[in-house]
C-alpha positions as CSV (number, residue, x, y, z in Angstrom):
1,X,95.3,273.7,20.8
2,X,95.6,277.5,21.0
3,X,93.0,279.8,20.5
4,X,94.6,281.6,17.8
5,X,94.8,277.7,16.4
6,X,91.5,276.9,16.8
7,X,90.2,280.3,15.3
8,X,92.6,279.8,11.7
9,X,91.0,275.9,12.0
10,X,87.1,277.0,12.6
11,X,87.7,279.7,9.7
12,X,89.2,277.2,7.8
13,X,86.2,274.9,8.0
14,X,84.0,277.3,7.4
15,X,85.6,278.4,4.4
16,X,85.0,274.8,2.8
17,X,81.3,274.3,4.4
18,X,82.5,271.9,6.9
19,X,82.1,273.8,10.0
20,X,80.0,271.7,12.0
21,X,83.0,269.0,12.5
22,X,83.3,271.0,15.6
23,X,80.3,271.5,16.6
24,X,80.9,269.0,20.1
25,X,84.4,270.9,20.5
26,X,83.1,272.0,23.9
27,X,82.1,268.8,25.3
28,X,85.4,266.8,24.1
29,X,88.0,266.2,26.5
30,X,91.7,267.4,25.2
31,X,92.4,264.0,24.1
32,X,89.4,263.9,22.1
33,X,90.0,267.2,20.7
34,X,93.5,266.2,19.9
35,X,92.4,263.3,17.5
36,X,89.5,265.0,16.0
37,X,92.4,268.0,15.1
38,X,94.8,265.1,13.6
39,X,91.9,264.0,11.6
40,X,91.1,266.9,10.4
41,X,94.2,267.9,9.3
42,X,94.6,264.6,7.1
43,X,91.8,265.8,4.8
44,X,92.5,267.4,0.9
45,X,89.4,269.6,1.4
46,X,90.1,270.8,-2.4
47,X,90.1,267.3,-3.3
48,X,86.9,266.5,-1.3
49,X,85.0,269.4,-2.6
50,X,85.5,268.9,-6.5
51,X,85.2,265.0,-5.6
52,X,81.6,265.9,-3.9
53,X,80.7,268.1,-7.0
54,X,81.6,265.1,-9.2
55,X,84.3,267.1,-11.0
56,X,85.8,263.9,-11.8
57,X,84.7,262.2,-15.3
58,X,82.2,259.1,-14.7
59,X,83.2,256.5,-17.4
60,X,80.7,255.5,-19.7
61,X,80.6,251.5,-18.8
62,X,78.4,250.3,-22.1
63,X,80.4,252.5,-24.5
64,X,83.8,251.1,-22.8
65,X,82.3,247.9,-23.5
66,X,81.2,248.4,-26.9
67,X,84.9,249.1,-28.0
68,X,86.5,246.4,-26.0
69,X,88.4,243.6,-27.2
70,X,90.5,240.8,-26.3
71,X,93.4,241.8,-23.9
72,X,97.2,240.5,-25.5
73,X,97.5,237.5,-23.2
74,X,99.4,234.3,-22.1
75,X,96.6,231.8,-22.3
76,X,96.7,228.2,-20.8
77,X,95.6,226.3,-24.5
78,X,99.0,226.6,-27.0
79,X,96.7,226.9,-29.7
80,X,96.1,230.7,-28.9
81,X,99.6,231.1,-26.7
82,X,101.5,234.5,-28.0
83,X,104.2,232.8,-29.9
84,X,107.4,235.0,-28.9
85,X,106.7,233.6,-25.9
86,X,107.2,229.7,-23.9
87,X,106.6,228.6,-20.9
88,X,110.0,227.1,-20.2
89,X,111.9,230.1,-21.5
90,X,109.7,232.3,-18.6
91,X,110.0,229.5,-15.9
92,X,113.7,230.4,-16.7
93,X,113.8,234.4,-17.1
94,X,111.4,234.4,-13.2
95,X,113.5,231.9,-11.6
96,X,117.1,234.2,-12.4
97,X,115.0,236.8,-11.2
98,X,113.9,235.1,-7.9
99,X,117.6,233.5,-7.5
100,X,119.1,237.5,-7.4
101,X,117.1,238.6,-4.9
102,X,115.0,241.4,-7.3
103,X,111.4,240.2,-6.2
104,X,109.4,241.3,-3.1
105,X,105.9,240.7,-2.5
106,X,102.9,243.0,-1.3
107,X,100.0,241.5,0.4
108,X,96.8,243.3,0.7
109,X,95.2,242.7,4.1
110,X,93.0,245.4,5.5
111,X,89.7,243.2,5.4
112,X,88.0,241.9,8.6
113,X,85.9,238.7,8.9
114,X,82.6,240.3,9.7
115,X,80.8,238.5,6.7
116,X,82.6,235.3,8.2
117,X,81.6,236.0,11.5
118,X,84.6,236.5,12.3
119,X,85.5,240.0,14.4
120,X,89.5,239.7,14.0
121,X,91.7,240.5,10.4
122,X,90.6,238.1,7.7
123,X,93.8,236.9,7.4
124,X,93.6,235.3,11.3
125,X,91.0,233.1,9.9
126,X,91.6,229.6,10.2
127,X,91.6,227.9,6.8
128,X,93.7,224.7,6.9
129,X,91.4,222.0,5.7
130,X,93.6,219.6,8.3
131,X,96.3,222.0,9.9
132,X,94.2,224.9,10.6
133,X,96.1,226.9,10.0
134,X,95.3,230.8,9.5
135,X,95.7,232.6,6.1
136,X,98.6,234.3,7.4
137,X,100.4,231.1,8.1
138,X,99.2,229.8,4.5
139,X,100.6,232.8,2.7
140,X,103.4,232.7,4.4
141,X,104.5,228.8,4.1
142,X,104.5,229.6,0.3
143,X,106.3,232.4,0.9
144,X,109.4,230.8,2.5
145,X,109.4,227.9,0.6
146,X,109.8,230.4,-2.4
147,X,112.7,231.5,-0.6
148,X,114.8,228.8,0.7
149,X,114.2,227.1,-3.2
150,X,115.8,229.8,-4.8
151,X,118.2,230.9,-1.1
152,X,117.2,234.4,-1.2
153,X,115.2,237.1,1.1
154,X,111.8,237.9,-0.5
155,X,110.9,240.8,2.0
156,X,107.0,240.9,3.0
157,X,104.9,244.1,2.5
158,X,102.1,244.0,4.8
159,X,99.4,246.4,3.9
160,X,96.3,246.9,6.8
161,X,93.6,248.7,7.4
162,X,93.1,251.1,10.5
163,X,90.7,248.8,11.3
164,X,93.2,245.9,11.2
165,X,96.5,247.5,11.9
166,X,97.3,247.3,15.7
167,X,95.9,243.7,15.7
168,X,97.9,242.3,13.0
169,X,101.2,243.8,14.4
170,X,100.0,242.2,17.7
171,X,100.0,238.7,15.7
172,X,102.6,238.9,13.8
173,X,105.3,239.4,16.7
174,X,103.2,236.7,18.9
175,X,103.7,234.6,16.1
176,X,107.3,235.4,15.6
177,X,106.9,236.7,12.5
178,X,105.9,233.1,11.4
179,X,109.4,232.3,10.6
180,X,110.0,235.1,8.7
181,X,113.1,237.6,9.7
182,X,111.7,240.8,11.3
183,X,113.3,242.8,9.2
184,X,111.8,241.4,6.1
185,X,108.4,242.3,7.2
186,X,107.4,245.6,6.9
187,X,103.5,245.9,7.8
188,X,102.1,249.1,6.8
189,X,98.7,251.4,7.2
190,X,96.6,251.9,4.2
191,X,95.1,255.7,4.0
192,X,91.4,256.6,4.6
193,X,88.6,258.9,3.1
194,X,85.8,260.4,4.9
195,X,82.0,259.7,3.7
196,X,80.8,262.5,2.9
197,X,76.3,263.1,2.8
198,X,75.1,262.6,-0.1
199,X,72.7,265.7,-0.2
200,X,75.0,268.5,1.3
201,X,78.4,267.5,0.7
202,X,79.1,267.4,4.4
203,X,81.6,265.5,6.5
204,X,79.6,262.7,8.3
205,X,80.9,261.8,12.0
206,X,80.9,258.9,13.5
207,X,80.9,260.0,17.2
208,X,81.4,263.8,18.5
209,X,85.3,263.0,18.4
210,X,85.8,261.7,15.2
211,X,85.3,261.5,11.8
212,X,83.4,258.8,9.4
213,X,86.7,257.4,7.8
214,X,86.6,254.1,5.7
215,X,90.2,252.2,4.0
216,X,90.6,254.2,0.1
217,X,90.7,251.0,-1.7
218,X,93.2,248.8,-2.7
219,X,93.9,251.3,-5.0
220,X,95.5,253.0,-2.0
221,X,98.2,250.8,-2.0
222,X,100.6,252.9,-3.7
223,X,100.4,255.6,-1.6
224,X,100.6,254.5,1.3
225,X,103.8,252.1,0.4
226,X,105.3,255.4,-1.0
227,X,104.4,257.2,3.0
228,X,105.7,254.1,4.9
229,X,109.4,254.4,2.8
230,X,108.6,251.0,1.0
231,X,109.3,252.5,-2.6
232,X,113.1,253.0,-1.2
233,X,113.2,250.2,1.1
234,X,112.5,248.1,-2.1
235,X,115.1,250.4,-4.4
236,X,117.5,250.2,-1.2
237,X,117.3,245.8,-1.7
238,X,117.4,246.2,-5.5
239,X,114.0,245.1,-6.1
240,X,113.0,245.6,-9.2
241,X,109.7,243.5,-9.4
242,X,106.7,243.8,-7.1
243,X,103.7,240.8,-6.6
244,X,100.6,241.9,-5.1
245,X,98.2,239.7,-4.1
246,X,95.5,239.5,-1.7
247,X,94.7,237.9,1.5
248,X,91.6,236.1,1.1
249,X,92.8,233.9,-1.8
250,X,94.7,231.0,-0.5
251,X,95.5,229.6,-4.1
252,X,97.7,232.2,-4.9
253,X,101.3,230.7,-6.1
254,X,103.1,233.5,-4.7
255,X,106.1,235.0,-7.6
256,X,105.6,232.1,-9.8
257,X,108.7,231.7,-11.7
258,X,106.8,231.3,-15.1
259,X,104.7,234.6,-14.7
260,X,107.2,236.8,-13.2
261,X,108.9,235.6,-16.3
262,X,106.0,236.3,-19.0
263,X,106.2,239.6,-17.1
264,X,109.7,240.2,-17.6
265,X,109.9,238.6,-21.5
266,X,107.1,240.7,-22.5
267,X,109.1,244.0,-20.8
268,X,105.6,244.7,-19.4
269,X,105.2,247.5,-16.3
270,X,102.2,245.8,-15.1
271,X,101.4,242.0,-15.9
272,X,97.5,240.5,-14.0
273,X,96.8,237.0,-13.6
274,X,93.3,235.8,-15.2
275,X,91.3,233.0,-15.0
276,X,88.7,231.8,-17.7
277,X,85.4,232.8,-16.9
278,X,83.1,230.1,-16.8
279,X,79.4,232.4,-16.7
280,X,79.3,235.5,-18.6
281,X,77.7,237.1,-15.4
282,X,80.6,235.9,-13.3
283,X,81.1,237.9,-10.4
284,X,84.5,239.1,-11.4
285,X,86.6,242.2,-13.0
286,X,86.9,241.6,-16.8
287,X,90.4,242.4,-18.1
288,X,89.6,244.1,-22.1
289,X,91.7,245.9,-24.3
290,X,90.3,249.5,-25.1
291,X,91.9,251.6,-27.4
292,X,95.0,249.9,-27.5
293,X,95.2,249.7,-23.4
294,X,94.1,247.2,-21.2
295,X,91.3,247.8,-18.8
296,X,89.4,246.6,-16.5
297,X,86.1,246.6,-16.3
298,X,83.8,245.7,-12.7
299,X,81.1,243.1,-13.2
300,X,78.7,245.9,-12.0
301,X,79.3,248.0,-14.2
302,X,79.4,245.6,-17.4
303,X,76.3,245.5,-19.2
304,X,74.7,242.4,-19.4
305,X,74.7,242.2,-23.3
306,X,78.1,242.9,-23.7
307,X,79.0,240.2,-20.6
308,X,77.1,237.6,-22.9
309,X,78.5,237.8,-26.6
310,X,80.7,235.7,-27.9
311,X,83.0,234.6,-30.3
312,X,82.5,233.0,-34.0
313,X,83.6,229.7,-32.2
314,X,81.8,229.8,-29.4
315,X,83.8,231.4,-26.8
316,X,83.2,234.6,-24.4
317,X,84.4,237.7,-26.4
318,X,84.8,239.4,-22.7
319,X,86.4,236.0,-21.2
320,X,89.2,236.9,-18.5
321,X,88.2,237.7,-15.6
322,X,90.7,239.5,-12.8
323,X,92.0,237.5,-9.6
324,X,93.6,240.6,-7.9
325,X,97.6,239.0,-8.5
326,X,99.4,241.2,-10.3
327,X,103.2,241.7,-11.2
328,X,104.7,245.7,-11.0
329,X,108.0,247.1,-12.5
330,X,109.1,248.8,-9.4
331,X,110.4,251.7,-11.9
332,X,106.7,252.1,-13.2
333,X,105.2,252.5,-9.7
334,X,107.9,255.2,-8.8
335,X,106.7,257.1,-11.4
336,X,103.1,256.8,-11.0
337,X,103.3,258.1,-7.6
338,X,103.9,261.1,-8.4
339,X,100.8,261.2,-11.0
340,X,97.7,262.9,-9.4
341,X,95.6,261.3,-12.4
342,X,97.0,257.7,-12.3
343,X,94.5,256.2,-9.8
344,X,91.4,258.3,-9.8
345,X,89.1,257.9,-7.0
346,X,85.4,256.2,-7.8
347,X,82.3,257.3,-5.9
348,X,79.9,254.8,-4.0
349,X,76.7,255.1,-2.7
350,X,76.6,253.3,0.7
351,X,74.5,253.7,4.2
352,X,76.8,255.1,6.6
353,X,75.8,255.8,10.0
354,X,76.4,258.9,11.8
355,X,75.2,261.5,14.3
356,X,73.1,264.2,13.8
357,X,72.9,267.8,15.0
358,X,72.0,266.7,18.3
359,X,74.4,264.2,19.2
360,X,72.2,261.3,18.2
361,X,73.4,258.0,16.3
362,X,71.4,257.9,13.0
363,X,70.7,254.5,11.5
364,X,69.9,254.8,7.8
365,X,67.2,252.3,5.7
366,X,68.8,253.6,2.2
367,X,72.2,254.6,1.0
368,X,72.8,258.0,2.6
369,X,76.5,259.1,2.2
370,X,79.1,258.5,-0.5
371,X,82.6,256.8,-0.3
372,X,85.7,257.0,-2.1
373,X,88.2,254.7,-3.1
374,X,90.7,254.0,-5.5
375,X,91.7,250.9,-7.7
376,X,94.9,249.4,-8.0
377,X,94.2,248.2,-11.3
378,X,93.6,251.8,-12.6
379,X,96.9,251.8,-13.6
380,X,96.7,249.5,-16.0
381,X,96.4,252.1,-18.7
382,X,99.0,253.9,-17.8
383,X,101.6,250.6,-18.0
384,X,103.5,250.2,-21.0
385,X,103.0,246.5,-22.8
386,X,100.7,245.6,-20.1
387,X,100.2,241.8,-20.3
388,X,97.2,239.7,-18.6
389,X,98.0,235.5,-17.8
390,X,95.7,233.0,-17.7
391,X,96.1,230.5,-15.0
392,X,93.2,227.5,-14.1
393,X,91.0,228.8,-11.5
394,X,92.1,225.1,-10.0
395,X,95.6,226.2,-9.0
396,X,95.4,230.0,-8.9
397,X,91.6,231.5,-7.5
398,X,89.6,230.3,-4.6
399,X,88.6,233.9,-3.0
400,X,87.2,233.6,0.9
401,X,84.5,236.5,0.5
402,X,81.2,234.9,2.3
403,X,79.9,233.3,5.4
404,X,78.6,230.0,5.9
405,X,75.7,228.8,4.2
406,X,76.0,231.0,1.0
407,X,76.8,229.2,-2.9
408,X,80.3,230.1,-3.2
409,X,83.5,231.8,-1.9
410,X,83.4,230.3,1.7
411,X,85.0,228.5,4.0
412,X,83.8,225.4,3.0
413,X,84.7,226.5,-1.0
414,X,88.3,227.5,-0.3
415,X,88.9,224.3,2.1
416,X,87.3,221.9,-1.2
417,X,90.0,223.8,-3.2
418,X,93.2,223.4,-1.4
419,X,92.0,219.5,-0.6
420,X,91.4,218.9,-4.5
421,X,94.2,220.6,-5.8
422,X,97.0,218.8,-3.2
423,X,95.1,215.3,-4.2
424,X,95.5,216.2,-8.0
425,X,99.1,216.6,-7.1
426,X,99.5,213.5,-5.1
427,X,97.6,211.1,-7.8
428,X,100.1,212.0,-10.4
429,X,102.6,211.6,-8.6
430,X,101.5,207.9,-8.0
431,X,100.2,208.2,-4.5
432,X,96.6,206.6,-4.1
433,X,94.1,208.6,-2.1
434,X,91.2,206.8,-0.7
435,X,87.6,208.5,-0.9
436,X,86.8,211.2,1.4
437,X,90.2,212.0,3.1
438,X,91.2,215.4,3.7
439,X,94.7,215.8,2.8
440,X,96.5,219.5,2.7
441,X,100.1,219.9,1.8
442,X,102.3,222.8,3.6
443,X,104.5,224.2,0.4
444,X,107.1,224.1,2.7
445,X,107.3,220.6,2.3
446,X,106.2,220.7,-1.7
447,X,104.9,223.3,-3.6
448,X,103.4,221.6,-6.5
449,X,103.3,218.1,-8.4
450,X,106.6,217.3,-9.5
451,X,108.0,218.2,-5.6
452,X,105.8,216.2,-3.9
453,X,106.6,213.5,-6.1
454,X,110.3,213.8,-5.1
455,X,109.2,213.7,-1.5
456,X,106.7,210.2,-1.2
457,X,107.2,207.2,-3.4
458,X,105.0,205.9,-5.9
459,X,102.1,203.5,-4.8
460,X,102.4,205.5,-1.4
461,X,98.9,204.8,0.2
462,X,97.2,208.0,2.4
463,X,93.6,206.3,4.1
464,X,92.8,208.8,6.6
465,X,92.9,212.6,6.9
466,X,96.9,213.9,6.5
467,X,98.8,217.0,6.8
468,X,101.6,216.8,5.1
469,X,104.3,219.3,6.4
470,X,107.5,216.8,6.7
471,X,109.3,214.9,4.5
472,X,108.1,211.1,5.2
């Protein structure tokens, strides 16, 4: 960097209070120098300062609350089903989408395993019940199998982390793409925030070289599939409708024919799956409708009154609770990206370590710094004839959050639900199951009930563990 560079860059920093980011420029080698430069030159110092000063309006959760209703939604009982609507007419609409080639799918994947004990990408975990196979390898199955029913291309957006990033590409061309063209995978880098100290508004750094950088949410999505040249890659296929889900649930039925449909009938920008929740203090986004608009609001922030009341028959008033699956008009997310307001950012209070003035790593006991990030489902607002669907927590949610040991969303959890949702299929299709066998199906082979009971005959007998991935 030249010296007249370096001056216009320290005056710059000291303009905006942030001048001790170089305070180790000295000791750095040019390489390091280079890198802390780049990262400095990725921060919206405007944007950080009125961010730090909390410029940005906090939401008033309990008021939210107190005004929310009942979002307009597909549910799964036809007694309270939105009657311009059926299920066959939307298995129809999705499955003439799917058949032109108009759907592409998004899948959120910046998470490591650390709570799993796991040091690699989250979706590298292992998670066949029999196969073993990784959550990569799951989503993808499904994927294909989508594909070769309908005989199309559903190209792959791979969103990671920088924490994730070089690893997954490293797996995913190992791998061969597991069987997926090249070219229809397009694996892309999520954007970061610094933390910034709570008390002084400062920068924190992580070594002398570098900045304290975390992922910006899922909410970064967007963004980032705007920088990578998805948004046209997508317009460039003539896809007009965008699923996002995320890696850790292996339940997801990837652009199911009947939502994409619901999404399409109802001419909805932005259409979330739901499942019922079961505890009012579940630990899951409610979906509400808020002045007309569908929100969502995070278990944290819900109020523990308003979690609990219920209906005249019985039933939660705040009852649908988000799964992270959505379903974007790929019009709607064009123009959003070019909304500053659309996905606001939300501050966090975290522990963050760092190093002080002298070099020295700093540890904290208590939440010292504050994060930002956005969320995707800030735009729910902002979506015309936004639509939420229920789908049984059965055949749609079994979220891989925690480590062995702990009461739910594990390992063990996830395995349960794959196991007892392939034996519900098998059972009705007239194959016994003895007790205790572990039996996964890859969708490649079926992907739900009335497939795998065109693949095995009835009064088929399975009496030991089975992995089903050819026809028999």
């Amino acid at each position: 960097m030249t010296t007249i560079g370096l001056d216009s860059l320290r005056q710059e920093l000291q303009d905006c209070g942030q001048s001790h980011l170089l305070r180790f420029w000295q000791d750095l080698t040019d390489q390091q120098q280079k890198q802390l430069v780049a990262q400095i030159e990725q921060i919206d110092f405007d944007l950080l300062q009125r961010l730090s000063a909390g410029q940005q309006a906090e939401e008033d959760w309990s008021a939210l609350a107190s005004r929310s209703s009942e979002p307009s939604a597909i549910r799964l009982k036809s007694s309270v089903r939105e009657a311009r609507f059926n299920a066959e007419e939307a298995r129809q609409r999705g499955e003439q989408m799917l058949r032109e080639g108009r759907v592409a799918a998004v899948l959120v994947a910046g998470g490591q395993g650390s709570r799993l004990g796991f040091d690699h990408p989250k979706g590298m975990f292992p998670l066949g019940p029999v196969s073993n196979r990784t959550l990569f390898e799951i989503h993808v199955d499904r994927l294909r199998a989508l594909a070769a029913r309908f005989g199309v291309v559903i190209p792959l957006y791979l969103m990671t982390s920088p924490a994730t990033h070089e690893e997954t590409i490293e797996y995913m061309q190992s791998n061969e793409f597991l069987g997926l063209a090249e070219s229809d995978v397009i694996v892309f880098c999520q954007g970061t925030m610094p933390a910034i100290d709570a008390q002084t508004g400062q920068v924190l750094l992580e070594a002398p070289d570098r900045l304290f950088l975390s992922p910006d949410g899922h909410g970064g999505t967007l963004a980032a599939l705007d920088k990578a040249g998805c948004l046209e890659d997508m317009r460039q296929r003539g896809v007009d409708c965008l699923f996002y889900f995320q890696v850790d649930n292996p339940m997801v039925a990837i652009a199911d024919p009947t939502f994409i449909g619901y999404h399409l009938l109802a001419e909805s920008e932005l259409t979330s799956q739901v499942v019922a929740k079961q505890d009012p203090l579940e630990k899951v986004g409610c979906v509400v409708s808020v002045d007309g608009k569908l929100r969502i609001i995070e278990y944290s922030d819900l109020p523990d009154t308003a979690a609990q009341e219920r209906n005249a028959d019985g039933s939660l008033k705040i009852w649908a609770g988000s799964i992270a699956v959505h379903a974007f008009d790929v019009g709607f997310l064009q123009r959003m990206r070019d909304r500053t307001d659309a996905l606001p950012f939300h501050r966090a209070l975290k522990k963050v370590p760092y190093i002080d003035q002298r070099g020295h790593r700093i540890d904290p006991d208590q939440p010292n710094a504050i994060k930002f990030e956005r969320f995707i489902f800030d735009l729910l607002p902002s979506a015309n004839q936004a639509l939420v669907v229920e789908v049984a927590q059965s055949e749609g949610f079994a979220p891989l959050k925690n480590g062995m040991g702990a009461a739910a969303d594990t390992a063990e959890t996830c395995r349960a639900a794959l196991v007892g949702q392939h034996i519900s299929w098998l059972k009705s299709a007239g194959v016994e199951v003895a007790d205790g066998v572990l039996v996964e199906i890859n969708p490649r082979l079926a992907q739900d009930a009335q497939e795998v009971a065109a693949m095995l005959e009835r009064g088929t007998a399975i009496t030991k563990n089975a992995y089903l991935d050819q026809a028999k």
